[in-house]
C-alpha positions in Angstrom: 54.7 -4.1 12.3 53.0 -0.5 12.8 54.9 1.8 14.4 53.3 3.0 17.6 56.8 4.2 18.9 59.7 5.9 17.7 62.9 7.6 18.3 62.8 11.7 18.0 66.0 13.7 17.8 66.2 16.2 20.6 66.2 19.8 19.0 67.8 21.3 22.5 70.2 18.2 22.6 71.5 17.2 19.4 72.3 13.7 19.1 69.9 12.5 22.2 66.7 10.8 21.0 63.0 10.5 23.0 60.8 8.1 22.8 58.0 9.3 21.2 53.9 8.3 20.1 52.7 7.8 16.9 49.4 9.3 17.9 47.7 8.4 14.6 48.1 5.0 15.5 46.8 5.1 19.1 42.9 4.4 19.3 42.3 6.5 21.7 40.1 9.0 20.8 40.5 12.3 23.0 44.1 11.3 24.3 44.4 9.7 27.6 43.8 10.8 31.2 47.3 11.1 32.1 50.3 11.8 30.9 52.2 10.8 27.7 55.6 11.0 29.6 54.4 8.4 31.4 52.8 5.7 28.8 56.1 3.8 28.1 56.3 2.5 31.5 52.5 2.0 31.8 53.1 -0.4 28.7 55.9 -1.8 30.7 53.7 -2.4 34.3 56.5 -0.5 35.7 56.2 2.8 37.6 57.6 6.1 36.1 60.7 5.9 38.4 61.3 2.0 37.8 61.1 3.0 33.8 63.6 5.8 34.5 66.0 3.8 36.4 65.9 1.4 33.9 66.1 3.6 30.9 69.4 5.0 32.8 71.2 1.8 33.8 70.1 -0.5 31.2 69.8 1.4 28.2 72.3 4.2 29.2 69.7 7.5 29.0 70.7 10.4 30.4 67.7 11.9 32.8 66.5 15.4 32.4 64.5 17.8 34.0 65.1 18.0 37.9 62.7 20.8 39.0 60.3 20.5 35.9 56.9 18.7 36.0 58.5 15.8 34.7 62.2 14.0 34.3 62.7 12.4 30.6 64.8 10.3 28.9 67.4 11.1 26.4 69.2 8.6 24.6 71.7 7.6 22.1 71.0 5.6 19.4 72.1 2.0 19.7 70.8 -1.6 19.1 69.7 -1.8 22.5 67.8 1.1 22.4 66.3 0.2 18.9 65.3 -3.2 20.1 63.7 -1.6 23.2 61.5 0.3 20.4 60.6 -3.0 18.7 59.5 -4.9 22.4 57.2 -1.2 22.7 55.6 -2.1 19.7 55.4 -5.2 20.2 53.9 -5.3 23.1 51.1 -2.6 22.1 50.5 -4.8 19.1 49.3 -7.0 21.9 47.4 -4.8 23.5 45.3 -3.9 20.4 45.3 -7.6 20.4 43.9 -8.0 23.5 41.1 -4.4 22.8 39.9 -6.4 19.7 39.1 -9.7 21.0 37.8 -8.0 24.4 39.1 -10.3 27.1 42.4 -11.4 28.7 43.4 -14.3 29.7 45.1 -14.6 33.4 46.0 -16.7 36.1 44.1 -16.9 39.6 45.7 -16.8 42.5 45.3 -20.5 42.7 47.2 -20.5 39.3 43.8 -20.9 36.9 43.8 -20.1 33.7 40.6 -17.4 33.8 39.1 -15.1 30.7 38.4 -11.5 31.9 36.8 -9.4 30.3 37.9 -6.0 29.1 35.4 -3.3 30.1 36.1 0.2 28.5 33.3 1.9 30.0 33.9 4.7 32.4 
């Protein structure tokens, strides 16, 4: 399994970890539009807060950065928190899944299976 996330030691807070990008990895050429901050919970089809709450009472982070631009997530290493990484990756191995063949599949809102495709452009 690639590694498209990992765990980064803190250097201001020793023993705290962020979830970090392997940005070799990601095919996307010129970064994103957005933030990086918030890609995890993008991945997740959560907003930013619903990522941070969860991060803090799920996985036990603690949340930093009240006044800054944004608030992150520091945590400690634990299984949890190293399966967490695994579903990540798992779930962007889908995604480039889903990039290559160039379609999803979905349900309607009559509950029909439907193929979409994936358009990249603009």
């Amino acid at each position: 399994m690639k590694k498209y996330f990992y765990l980064e030691e803190s250097p201001y807070n020793k023993g705290k970890y962020t979830i970090c990008l392997n940005h070799d990895e990601f095919p996307f050429e010129g970064g994103t539009n957005g933030s990086y901050n918030v890609i995890v919970a993008r991945f997740l089809n959560l907003s930013y807060a619903q990522y941070l709450r969860f991060a803090r009472d799920i996985l036990g982070a603690e949340l930093v950065g009240k006044n800054s631009l944004y608030v992150v997530a520091y945590y400690k290493r634990s299984n949890e928190v190293d399966q967490f990484i695994k579903l990540l990756n798992k779930r962007m191995e889908l995604v480039m899944h889903e990039r290559a063949l160039g379609y999803v599949i979905e349900k309607n809102a009559e509950g029909e299976l439907v193929k979409n495709s994936l358009n990249y452009e603009g």
